[in-house]
ZAFINU-333713 format. One record per residue (C-alpha): x, y, z; residue in one letter. Coordinates in steps of 0.05 Angstrom, whole numbers, padded with zeros to 5 digits, always signed. Layout:
XYZA...
***
This chain:
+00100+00009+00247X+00089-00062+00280X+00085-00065+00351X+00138-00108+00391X+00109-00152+00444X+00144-00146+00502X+00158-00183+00557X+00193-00189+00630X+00264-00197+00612X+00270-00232+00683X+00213-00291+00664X+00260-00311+00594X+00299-00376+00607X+00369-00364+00606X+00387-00400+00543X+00328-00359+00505X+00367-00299+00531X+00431-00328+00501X+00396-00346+00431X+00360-00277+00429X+00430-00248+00431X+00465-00292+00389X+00416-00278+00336X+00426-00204+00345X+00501-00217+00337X+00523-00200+00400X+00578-00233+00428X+00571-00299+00481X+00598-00259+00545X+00533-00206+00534X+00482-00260+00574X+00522-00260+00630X+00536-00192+00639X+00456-00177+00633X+00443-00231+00675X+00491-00195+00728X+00456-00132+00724X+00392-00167+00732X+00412-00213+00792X+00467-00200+00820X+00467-00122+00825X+00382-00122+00820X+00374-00063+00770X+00320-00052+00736X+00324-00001+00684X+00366-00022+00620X+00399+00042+00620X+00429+00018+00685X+00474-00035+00649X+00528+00012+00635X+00571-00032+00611X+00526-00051+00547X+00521-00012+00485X+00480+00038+00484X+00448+00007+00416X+00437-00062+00457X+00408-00025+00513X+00366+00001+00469X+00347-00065+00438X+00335-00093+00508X+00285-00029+00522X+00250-00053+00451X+00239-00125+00463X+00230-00124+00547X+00213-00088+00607X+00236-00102+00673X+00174-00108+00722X+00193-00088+00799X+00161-00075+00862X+00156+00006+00895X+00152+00017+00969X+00080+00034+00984X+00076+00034+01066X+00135+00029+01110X+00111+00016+01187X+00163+00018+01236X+00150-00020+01304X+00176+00007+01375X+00210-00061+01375X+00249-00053+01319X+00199-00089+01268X+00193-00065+01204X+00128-00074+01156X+00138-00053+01083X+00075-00058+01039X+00094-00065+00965X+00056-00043+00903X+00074-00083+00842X+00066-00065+00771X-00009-00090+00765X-00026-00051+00831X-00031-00111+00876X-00007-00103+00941X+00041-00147+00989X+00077-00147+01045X+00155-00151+01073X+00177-00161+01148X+00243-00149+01174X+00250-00176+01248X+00323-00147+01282X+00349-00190+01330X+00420-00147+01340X+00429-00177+01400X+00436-00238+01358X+00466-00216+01299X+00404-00239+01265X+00370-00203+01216X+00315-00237+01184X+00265-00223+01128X+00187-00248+01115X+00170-00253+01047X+00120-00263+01006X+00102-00320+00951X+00031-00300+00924X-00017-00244+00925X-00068-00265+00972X-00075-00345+00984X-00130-00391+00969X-00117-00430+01037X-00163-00392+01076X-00136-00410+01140X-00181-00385+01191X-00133-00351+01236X-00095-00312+01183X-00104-00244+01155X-00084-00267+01091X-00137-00327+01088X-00197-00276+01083X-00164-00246+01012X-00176-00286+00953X-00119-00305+00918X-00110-00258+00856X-00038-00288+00828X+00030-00318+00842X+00083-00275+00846X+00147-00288+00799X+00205-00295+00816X+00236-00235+00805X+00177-00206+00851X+00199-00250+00900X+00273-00230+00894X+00257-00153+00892X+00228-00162+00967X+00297-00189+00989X+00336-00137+00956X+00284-00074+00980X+00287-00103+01059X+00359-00123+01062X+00369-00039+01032X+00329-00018+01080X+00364-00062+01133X+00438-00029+01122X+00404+00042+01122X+00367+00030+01198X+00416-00024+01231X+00474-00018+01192X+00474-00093+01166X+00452-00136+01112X+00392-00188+01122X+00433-00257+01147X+00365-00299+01142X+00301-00311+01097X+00241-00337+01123X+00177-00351+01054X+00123-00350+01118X+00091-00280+01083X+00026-00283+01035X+00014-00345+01007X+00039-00420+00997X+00098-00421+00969X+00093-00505+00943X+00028-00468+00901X+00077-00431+00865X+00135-00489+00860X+00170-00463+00797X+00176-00384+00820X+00190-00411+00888X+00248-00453+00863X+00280-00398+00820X+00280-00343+00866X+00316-00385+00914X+00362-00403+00862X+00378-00336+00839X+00380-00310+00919X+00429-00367+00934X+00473-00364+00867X+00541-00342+00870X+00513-00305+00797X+00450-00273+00839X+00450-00255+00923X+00505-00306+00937X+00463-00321+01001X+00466-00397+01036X+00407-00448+01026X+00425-00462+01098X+00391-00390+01119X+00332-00393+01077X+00273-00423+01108X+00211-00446+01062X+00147-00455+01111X+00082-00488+01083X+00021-00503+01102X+00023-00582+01092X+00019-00609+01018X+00041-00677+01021X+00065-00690+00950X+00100-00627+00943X+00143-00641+01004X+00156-00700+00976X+00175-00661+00910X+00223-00624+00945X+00258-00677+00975X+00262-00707+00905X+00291-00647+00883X+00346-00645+00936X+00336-00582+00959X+00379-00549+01011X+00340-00509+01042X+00309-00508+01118X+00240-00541+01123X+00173-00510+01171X+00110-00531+01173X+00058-00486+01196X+00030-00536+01246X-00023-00504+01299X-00053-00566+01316X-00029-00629+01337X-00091-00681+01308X-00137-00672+01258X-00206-00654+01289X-00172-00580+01307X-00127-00575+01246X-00187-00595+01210X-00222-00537+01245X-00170-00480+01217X-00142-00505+01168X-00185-00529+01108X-00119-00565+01072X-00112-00616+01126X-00181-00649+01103X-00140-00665+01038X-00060-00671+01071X-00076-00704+01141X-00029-00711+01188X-00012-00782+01187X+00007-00766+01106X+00045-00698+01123X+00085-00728+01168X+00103-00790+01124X+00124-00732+01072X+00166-00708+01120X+00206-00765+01139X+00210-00780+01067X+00238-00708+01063X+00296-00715+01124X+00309-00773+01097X+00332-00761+01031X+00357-00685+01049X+00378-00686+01117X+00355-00620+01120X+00323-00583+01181X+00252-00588+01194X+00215-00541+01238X+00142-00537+01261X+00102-00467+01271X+00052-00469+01328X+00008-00414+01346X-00024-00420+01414X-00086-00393+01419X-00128-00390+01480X-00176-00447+01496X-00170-00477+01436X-00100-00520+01430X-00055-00508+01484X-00089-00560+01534X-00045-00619+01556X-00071-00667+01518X-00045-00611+01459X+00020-00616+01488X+00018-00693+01484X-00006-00701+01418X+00050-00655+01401X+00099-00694+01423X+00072-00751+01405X+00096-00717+01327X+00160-00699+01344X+00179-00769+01348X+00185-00784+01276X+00250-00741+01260X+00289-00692+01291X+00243-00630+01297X+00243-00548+01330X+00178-00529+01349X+00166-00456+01349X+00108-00439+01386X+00083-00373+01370X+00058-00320+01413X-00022-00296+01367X-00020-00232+01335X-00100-00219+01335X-00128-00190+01277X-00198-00159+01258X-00250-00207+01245X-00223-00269+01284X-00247-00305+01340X-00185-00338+01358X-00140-00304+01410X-00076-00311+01445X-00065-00362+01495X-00046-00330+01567X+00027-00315+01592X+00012-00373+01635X-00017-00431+01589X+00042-00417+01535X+00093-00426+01581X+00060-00489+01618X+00045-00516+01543X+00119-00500+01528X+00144-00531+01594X+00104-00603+01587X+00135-00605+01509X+00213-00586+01534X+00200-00635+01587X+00196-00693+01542X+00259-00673+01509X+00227-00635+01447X+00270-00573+01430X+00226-00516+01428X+00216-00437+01432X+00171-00389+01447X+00172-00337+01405X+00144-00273+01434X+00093-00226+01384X+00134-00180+01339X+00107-00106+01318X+00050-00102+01355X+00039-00037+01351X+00028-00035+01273X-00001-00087+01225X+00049-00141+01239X+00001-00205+01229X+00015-00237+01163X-00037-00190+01109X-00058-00149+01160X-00027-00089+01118X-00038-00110+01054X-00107-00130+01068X-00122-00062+01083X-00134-00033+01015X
***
């Protein structure tokens, strides 16, 4: 008997869904109800789709699998933190955080884009694995729909906010990327708003500029850390090819053609670029377009030199940005009594 090649249901184009129906005579309305089990109520197991035959679930279990993610470490942090390290069907690992703000009525999730990165960042967990593949995204999806589950079982509530700041850059997986925030934000997936879905990078120029292009409507960060490019240079081996002077003329090109928010992640760490100067250089890009800094309290990991600035420098560094009228935060360390640091967990097997 021939062998049927199979493949992820999830990965076929919509309309190649459709035609593989069509020429299986089923009738027009079939796609979308599929397509609702898939996205909308995140199953994945055909015999799930109750409302389907069972001869065309059975045809669906012929021609395609469904590849998900299982829970492989769940970490929960005295401050409400949660890490989940996922295993995926090829026995990579990644990683999920969900940070509770109650107080707030914020409950946001970190997700991840890619197993590993090929970045290598110097401060990041993450940046010492190689990076093995992109995730799709379905992959990508399945984190949402596994944290925001394990959001309404501890706190009661769904997840009100997405953060892509987990492993990887997501602009090195554009396509995946895009359609997982498509099917997250679809009224026919997650039904979640662009506006609370943040997409941070790393700083690649001309896929900023693609995404402005592409209109998206979606929040804007970019993992900053230093202000000029000797110390960016330093920790961050992309800036030699994306320098500053052509990030930031990516992102005005991006506010100005989206309007959208941009953000800037800034890890202080100790010594190295939370002098004045650091604070003025800052600054000194904030200018171009309305901008948040976040300045980030270090979350030291093995191996790494860097570590935290003092209680004392991050707030003066803080103080001499708010001063000259930059909005910015200081956000404290979450989790720090498990692996919180982006990889830390996954990089452990």
């Amino acid at each position: 008997m021939l062998e049927i090649a199979k493949t992820d249901i999830r990965n076929l184009p919509d309309e190649d869904l459709a035609n593989f129906l069509k020429t299986h005579g089923e009738p027009k309305f079939r796609t979308k109800q599929i397509l609702d089990w898939l996205w909308k109520f995140g199953v994945t197991d055909f015999e799930q789709m109750t409302n389907l035959s069972k001869s065309l679930r059975q045809l669906l279990d012929q021609h395609f699998f469904i590849h998900t993610i299982r829970e492989d470490v769940c970490q929960h942090s005295e401050d409400g933190t949660i890490k989940m390290r996922f295993r995926l069907y090829d026995d990579a690992l990644i990683e999920s955080v969900l940070i509770p703000v109650p107080a707030d009525d914020r409950y946001t999730v970190c997700i991840s884009c890619q197993v590993g990165c090929s970045l290598s960042c110097k401060f990041c967990a993450t940046g010492q694995m190689k990076r093995v593949r992109n995730l799709d995204a379905g992959e990508i999806y399945d984190q949402v729909v596994a944290v925001d589950k394990k959001c309404q079982e501890i706190y009661g509530h769904k997840l009100t906010n997405i953060v892509y700041m987990g492993m990887g850059e997501p602009l090195l997986t554009y396509q995946n990327l895009m359609k997982s925030i498509e099917k997250i934000t679809s009224p026919d997936g997650l039904h979640m708003s662009p506006r609370r879905i943040t997409v941070s990078t790393a700083g690649i120029a001309k896929m900023i500029r693609k995404l402005a292009d592409d209109q998206v409507r979606f929040n804007l960060a970019l993992s900053l850390h230093a202000a000029d490019d000797e110390k960016r240079n330093e920790i961050m081996p992309i800036n030699e090819q994306n320098n500053l002077e052509a990030l930031m003329e990516a992102l005005v090109y991006f506010y100005q053609k989206t309007g959208n928010r941009i953000s800037y992640e800034y890890i202080a760490f100790e010594g190295f670029n939370d002098h004045p100067k650091d604070a003025a250089n800052l600054v000194r890009l904030c200018s171009k377009f309305p901008v948040k800094v976040n300045v980030i309290e270090y979350n030291p990991i093995d191996g790494v030199s860097y570590t935290k600035s003092s209680e004392d420098r991050l707030n003066d560094f803080a103080k001499r940005v708010r001063d000259k009228g930059v909005m910015i935060t200081v956000r404290r360390s979450r989790g720090k009594d498990i692996d919180a640091a982006c990889g830390q967990l996954a990089n452990k097997e």
